[in-house]
N, CA, C and O atoms as CSV, one atom per row, in Angstrom:
chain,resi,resn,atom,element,x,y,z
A,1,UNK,N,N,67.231,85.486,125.913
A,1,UNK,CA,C,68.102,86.315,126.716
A,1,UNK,C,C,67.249,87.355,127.438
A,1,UNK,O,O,66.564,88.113,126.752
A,2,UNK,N,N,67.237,87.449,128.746
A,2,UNK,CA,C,66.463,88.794,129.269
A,2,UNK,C,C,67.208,89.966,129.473
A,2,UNK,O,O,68.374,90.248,129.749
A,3,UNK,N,N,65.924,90.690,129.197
A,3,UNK,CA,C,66.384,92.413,128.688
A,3,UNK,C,C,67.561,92.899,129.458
A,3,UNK,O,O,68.323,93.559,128.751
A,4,UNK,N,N,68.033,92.736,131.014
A,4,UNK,CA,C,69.132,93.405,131.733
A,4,UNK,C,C,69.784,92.770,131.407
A,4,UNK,O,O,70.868,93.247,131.743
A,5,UNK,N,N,70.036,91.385,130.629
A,5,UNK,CA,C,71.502,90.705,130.231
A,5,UNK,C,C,72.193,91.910,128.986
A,5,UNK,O,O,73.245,92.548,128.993
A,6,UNK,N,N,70.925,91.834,127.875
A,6,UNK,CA,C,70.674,92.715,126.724
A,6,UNK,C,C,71.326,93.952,126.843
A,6,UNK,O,O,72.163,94.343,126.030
A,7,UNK,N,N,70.868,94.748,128.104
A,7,UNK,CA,C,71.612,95.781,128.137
A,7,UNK,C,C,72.491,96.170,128.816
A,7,UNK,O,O,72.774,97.361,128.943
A,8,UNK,N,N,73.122,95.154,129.414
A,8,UNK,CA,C,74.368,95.331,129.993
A,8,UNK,C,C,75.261,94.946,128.562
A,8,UNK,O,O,76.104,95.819,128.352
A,9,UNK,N,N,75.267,94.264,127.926
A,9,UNK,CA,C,76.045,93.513,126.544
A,9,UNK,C,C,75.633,95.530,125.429
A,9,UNK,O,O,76.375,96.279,124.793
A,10,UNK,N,N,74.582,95.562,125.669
A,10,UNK,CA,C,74.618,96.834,124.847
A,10,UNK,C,C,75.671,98.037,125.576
A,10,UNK,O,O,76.328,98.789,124.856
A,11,UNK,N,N,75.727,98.098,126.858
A,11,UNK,CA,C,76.368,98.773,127.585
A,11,UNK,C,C,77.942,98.583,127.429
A,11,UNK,O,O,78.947,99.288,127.346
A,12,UNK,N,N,77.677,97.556,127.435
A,12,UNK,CA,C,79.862,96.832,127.487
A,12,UNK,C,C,79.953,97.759,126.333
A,12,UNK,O,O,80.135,98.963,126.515
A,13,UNK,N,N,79.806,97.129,124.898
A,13,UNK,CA,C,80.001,97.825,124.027
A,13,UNK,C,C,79.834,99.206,123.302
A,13,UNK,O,O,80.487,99.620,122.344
A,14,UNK,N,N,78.686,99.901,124.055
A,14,UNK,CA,C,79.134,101.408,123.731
A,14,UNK,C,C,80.197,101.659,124.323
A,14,UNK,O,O,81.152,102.156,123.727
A,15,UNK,N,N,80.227,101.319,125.781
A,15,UNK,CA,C,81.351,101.982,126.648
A,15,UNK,C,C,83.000,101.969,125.895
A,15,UNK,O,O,83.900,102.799,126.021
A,16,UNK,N,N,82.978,101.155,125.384
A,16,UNK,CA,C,83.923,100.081,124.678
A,16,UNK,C,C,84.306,100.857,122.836
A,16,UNK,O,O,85.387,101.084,122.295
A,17,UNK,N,N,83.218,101.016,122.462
A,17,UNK,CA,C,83.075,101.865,121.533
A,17,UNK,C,C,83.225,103.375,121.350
A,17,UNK,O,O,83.571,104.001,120.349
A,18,UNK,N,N,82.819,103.877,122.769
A,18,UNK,CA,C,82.899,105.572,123.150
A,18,UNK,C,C,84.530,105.839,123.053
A,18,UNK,O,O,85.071,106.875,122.664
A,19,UNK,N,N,85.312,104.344,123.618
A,19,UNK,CA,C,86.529,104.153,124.647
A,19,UNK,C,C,87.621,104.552,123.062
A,19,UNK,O,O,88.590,105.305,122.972
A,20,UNK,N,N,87.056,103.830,122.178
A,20,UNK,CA,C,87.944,103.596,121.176
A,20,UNK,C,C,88.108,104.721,120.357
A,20,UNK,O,O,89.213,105.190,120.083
A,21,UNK,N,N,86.771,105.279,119.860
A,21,UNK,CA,C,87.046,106.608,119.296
A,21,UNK,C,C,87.271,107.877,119.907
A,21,UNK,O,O,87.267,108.935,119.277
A,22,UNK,N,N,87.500,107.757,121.328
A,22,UNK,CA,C,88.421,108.900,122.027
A,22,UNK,C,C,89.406,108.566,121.865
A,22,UNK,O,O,90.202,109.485,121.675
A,23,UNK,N,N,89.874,107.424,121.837
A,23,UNK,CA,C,91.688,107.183,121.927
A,23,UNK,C,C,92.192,107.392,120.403
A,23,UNK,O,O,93.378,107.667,120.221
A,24,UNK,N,N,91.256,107.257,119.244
A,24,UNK,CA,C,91.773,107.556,118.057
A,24,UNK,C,C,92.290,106.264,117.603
A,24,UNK,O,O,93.182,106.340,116.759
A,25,UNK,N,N,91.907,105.027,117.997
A,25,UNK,CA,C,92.780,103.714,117.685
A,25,UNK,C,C,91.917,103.041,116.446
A,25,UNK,O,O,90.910,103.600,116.012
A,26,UNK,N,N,92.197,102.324,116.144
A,26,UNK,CA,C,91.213,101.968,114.822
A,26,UNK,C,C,90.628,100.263,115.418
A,26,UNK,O,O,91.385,99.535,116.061
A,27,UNK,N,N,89.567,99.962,115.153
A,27,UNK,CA,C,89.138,98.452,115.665
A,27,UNK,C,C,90.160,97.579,116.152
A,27,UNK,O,O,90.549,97.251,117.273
A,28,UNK,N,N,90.481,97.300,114.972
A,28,UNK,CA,C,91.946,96.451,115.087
A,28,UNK,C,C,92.525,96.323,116.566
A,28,UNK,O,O,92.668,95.503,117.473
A,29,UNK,N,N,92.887,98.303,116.074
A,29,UNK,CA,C,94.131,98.351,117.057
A,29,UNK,C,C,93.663,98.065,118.641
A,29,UNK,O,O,94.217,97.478,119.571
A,30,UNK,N,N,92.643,98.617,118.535
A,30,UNK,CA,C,91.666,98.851,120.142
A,30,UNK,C,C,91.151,97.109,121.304
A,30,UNK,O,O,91.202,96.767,122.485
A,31,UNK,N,N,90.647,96.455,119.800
A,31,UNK,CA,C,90.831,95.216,120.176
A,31,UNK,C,C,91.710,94.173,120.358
A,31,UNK,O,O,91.661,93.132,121.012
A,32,UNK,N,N,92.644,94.760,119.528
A,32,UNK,CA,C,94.154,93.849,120.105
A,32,UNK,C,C,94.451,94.240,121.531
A,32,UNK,O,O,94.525,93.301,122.324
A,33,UNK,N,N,94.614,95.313,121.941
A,33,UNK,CA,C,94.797,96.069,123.209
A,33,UNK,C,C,94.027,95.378,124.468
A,33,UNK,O,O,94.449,95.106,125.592
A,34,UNK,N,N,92.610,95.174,123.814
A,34,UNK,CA,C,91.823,95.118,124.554
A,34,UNK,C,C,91.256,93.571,125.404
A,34,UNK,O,O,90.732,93.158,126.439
A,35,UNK,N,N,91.901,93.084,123.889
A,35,UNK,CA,C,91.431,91.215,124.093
A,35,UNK,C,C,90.088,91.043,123.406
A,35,UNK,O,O,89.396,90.025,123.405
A,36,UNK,N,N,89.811,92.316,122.766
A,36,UNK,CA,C,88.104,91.472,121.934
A,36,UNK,C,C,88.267,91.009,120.731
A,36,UNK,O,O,89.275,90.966,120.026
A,37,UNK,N,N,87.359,90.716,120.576
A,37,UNK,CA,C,87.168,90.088,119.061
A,37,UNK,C,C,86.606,91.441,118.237
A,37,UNK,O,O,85.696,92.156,118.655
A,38,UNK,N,N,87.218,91.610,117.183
A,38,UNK,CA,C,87.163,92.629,116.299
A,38,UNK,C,C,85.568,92.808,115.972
A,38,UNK,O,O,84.756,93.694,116.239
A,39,UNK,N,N,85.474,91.258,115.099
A,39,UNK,CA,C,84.317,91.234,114.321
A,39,UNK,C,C,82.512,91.467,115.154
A,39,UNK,O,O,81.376,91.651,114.717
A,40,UNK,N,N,83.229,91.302,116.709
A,40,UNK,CA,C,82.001,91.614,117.617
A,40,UNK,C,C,82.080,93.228,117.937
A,40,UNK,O,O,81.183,94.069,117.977
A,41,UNK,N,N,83.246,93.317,118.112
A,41,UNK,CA,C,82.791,95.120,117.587
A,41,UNK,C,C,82.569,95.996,116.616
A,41,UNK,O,O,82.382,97.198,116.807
A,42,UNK,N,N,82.578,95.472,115.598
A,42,UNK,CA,C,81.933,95.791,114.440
A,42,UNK,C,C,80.479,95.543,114.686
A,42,UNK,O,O,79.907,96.618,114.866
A,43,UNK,N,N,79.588,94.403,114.767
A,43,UNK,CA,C,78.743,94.170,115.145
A,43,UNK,C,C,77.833,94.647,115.652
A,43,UNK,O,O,76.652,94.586,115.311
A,44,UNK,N,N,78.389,95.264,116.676
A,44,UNK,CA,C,77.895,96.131,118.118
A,44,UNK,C,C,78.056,97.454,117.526
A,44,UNK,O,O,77.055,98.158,117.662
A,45,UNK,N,N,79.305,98.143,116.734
A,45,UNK,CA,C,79.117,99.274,115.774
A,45,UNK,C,C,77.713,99.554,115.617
A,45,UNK,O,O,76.927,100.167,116.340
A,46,UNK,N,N,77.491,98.613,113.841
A,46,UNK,CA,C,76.412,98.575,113.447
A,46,UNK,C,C,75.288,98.572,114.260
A,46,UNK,O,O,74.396,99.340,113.896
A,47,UNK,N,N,75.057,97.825,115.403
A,47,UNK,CA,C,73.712,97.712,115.606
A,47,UNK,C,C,73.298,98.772,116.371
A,47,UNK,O,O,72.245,99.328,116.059
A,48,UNK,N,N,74.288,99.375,117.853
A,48,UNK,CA,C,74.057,100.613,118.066
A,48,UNK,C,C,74.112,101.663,117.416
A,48,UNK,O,O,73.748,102.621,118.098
A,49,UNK,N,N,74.447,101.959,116.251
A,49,UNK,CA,C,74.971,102.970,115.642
A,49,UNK,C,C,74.363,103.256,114.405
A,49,UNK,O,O,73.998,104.376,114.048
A,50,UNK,N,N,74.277,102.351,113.847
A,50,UNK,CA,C,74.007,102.263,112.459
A,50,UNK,C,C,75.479,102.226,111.153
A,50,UNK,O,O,76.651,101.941,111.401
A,51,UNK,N,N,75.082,102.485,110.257
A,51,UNK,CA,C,76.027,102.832,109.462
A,51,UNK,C,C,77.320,104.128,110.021
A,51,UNK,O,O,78.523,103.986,109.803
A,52,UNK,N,N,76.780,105.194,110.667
A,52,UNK,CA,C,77.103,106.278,111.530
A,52,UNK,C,C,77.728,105.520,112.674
A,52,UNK,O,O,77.284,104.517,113.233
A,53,UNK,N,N,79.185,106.392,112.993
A,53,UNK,CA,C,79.580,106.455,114.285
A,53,UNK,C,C,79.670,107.476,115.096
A,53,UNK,O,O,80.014,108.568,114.646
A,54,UNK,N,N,79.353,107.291,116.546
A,54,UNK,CA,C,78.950,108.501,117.312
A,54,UNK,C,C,80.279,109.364,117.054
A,54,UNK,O,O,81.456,109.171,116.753
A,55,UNK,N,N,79.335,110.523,117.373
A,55,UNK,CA,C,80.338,112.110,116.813
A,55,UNK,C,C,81.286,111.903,118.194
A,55,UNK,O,O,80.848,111.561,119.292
A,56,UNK,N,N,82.413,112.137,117.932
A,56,UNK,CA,C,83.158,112.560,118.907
A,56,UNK,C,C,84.066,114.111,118.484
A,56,UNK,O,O,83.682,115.026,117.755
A,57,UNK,N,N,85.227,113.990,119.160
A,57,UNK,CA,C,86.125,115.680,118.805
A,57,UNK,C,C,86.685,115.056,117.315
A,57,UNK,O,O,86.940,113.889,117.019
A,58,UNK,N,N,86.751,115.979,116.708
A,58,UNK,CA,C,87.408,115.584,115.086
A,58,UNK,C,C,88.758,115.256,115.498
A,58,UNK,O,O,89.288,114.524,114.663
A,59,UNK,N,N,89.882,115.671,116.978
A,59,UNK,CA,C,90.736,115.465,116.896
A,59,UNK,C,C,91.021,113.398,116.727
A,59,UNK,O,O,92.016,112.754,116.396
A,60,UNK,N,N,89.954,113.073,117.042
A,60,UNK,CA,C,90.175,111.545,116.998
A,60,UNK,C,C,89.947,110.889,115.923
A,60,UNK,O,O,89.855,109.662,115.910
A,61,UNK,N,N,89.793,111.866,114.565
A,61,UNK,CA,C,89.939,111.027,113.302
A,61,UNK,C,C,91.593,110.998,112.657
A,61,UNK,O,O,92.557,111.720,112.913
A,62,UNK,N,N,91.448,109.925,111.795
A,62,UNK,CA,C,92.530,109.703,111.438
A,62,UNK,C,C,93.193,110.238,110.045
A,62,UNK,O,O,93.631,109.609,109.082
A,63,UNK,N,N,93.103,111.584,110.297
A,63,UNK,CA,C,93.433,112.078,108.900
A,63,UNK,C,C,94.669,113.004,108.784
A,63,UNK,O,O,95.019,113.649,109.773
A,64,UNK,N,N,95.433,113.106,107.460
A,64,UNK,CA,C,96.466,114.100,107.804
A,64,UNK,C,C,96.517,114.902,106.310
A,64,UNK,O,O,96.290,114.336,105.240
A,65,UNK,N,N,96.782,116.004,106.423
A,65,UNK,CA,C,97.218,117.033,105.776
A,65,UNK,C,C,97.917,116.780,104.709
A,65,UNK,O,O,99.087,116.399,104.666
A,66,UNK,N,N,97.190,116.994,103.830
A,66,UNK,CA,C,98.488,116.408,102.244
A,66,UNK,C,C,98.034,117.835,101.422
A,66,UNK,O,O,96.994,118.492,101.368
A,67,UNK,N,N,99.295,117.939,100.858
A,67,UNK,CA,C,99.695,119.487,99.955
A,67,UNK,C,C,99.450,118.942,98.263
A,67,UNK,O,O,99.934,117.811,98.251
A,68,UNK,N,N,99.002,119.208,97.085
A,68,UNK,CA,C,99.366,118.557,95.612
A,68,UNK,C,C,100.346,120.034,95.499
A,68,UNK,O,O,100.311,121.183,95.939
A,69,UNK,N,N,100.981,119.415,94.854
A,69,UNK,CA,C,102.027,120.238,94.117
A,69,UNK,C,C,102.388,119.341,92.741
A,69,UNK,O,O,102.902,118.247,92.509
A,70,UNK,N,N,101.625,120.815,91.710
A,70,UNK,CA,C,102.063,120.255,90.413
A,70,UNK,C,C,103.534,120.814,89.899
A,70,UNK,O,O,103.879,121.995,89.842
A,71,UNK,N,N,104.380,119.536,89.508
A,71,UNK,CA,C,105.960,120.122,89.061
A,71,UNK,C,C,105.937,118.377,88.477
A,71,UNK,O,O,105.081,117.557,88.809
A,72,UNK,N,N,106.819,118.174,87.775
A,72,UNK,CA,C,107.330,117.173,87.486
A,72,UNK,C,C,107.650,116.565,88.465
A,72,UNK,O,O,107.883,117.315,89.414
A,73,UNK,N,N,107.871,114.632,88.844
A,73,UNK,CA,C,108.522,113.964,89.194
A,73,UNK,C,C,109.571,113.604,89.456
A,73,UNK,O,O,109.984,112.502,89.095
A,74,UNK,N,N,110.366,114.562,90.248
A,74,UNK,CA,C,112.115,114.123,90.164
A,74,UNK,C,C,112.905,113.783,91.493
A,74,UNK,O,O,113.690,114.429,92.186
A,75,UNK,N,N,112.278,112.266,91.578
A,75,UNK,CA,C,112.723,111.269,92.549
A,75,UNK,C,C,113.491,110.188,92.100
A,75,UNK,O,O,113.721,109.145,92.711
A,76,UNK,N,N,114.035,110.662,90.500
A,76,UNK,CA,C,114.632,109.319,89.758
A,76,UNK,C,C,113.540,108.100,89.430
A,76,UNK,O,O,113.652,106.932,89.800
A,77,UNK,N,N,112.672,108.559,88.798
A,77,UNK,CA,C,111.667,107.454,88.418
A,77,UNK,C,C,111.861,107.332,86.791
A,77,UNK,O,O,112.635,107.911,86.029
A,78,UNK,N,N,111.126,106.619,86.632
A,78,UNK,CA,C,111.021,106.003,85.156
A,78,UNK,C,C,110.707,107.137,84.292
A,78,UNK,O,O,110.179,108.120,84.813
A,79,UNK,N,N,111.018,107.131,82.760
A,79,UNK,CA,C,110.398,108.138,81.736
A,79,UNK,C,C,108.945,108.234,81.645
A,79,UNK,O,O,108.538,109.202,81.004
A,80,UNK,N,N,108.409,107.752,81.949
A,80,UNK,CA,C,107.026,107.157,82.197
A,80,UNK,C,C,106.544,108.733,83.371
A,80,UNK,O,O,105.482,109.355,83.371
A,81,UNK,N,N,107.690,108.943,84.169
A,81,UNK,CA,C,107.030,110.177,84.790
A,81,UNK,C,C,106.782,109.439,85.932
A,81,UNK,O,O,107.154,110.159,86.859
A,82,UNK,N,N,106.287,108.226,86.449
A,82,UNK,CA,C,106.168,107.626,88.091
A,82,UNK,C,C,107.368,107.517,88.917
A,82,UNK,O,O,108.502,107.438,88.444
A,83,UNK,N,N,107.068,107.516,90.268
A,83,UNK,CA,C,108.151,107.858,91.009
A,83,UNK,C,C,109.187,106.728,91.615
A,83,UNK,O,O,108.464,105.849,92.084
A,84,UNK,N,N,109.941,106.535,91.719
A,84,UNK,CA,C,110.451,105.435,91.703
A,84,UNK,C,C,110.149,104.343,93.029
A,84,UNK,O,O,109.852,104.960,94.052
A,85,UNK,N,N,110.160,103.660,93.101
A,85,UNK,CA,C,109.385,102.267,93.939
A,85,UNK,C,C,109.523,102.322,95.434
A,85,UNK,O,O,108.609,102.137,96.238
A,86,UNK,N,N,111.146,102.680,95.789
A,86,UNK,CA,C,111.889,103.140,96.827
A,86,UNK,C,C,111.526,103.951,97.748
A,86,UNK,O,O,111.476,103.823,98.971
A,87,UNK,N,N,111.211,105.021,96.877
A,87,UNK,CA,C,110.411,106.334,97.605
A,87,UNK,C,C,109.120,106.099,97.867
A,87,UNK,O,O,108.529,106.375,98.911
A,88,UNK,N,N,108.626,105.513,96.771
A,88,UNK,CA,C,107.062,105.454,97.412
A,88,UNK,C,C,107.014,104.417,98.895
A,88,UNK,O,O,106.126,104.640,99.717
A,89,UNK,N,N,107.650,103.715,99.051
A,89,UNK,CA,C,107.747,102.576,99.671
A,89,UNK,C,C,108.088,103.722,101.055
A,89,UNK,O,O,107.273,103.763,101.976
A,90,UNK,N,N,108.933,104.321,101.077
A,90,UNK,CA,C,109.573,105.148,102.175
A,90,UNK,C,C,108.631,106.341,102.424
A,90,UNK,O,O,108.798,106.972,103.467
A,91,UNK,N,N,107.866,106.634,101.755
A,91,UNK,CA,C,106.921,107.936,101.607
A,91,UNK,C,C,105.992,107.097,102.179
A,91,UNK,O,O,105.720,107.683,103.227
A,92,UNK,N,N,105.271,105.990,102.140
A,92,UNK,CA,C,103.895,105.250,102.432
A,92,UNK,C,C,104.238,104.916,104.223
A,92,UNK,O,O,103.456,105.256,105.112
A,93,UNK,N,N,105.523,104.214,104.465
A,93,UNK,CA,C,105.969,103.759,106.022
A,93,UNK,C,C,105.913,105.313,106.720
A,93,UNK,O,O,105.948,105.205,107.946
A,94,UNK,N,N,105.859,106.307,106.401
A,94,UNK,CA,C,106.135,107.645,106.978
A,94,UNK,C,C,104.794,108.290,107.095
A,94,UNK,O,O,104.545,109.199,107.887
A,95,UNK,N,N,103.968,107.776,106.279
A,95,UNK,CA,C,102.788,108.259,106.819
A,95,UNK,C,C,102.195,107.357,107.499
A,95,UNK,O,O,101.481,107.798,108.399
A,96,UNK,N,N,102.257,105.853,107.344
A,96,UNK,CA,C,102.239,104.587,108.188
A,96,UNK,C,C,102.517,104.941,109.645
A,96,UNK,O,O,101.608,104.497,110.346
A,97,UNK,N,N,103.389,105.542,110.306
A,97,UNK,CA,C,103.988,105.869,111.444
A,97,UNK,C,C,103.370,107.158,112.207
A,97,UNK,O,O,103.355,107.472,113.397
A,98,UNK,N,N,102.812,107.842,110.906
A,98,UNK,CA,C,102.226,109.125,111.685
A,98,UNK,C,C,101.002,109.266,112.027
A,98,UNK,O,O,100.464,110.338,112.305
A,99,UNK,N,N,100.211,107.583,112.024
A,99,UNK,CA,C,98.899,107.536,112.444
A,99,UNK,C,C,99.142,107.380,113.954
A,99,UNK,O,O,98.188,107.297,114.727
């Protein structure tokens, strides 16, 4: 392969890579969108990048705010003290949605 093929293919994929962690989308999501193949942007991750992905604004990570609050369990769960199946199920789709 000669070198300007090389770095245009290195080019697609930073650009491509810069593209994704500004939008905050996760591989997956970015390449469904996009029409690529996941596992080639992973690929292209790693090799430009390393283990490390370029720094962008923290607003484009995917994290959210969770409180512990110690009190007992009283969502109607088992004696056991766990919370009942329902809720967790409805508690998990709700943070599911708020990515």
């Amino acid at each position: 392969m000669s070198k300007a093929i090389q770095q245009s293919k290195e080019q697609f994929w930073r650009d491509h890579i810069q593209n994704k962690e500004q939008l905050g989308l996760s591989a997956n999501a970015y390449c469904r969108e996009m029409g690529l193949v996941t596992t080639q942007m992973r690929y292209w991750q790693r090799k430009l990048y390393g283990a490390a992905l370029p720094s962008f604004s923290s607003g484009s990570l995917g994290f959210s705010e969770v409180q512990i609050v110690e009190k007992p369990c009283s969502t109607g769960g088992s004696s056991e003290g766990y919370p009942d199946p329902q809720w967790v199920a409805e508690f998990l789709v709700h943070l599911w949605r708020q990515r």
